[in-house]
Every structure is written in structure tokens, then in C-alpha cells.
C-alpha positions in Angstrom: 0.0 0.0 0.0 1.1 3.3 -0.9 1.2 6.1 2.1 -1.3 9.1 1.6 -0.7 12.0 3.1 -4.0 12.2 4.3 -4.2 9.0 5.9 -5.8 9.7 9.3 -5.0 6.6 12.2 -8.3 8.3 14.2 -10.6 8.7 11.0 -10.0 5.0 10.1 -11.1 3.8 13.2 -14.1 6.2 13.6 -15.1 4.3 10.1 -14.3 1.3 11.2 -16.2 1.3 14.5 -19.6 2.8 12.5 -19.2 -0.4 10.1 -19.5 -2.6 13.2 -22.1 -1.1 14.8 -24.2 -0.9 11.9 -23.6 -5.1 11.5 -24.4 -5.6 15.2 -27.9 -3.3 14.9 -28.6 -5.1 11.6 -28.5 -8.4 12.9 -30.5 -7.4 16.1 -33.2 -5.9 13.8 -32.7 -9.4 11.3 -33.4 -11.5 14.1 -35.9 -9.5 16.2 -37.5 -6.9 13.7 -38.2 -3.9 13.8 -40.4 -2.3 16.8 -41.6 1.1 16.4 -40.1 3.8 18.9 -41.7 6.6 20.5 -41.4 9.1 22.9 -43.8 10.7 24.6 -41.7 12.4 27.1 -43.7 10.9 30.0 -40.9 9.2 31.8 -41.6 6.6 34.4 
């Protein structure tokens, strides 16, 4: 691999860690589905 000068150690990961996150929340949603969210502001 060639070096690019804007190659960024911290950027990479920040990618990185989105991709996984995005697989983990995927396969929760593939295996669960998907369940509608509100808020109502009422707390417990």
C-alpha cells in the first residue's frame, strides 16, 4: 500500500467502528424486527 498524506489513524477507526455497529444493529433488527419507537416524554 502506498502512504497518503491524508491518511488519518483516528478517521479510520471512527469508520471502522460505525461499520460494526451498523452489523451488530442489523443483525439485532434481522433476528428481532423492527419495533416502532416513541417518545412521549412521559418518563416513568
Amino acid at each position: 500500500m502506498i502512504a497518503d498524506p491524508g491518511y488519518d489513524d483516528k478517521k479510520l477507526y471512527e469508520y471502522r467502528n460505525m461499520f460494526v455497529a451498523e452489523r451488530i444493529l442489523s443483525s439485532i433488527v434481522n433476528e428481532y424486527g423492527e419495533h416502532p419507537v416513541t417518545t412521549d416524554g412521559d418518563g416513568p
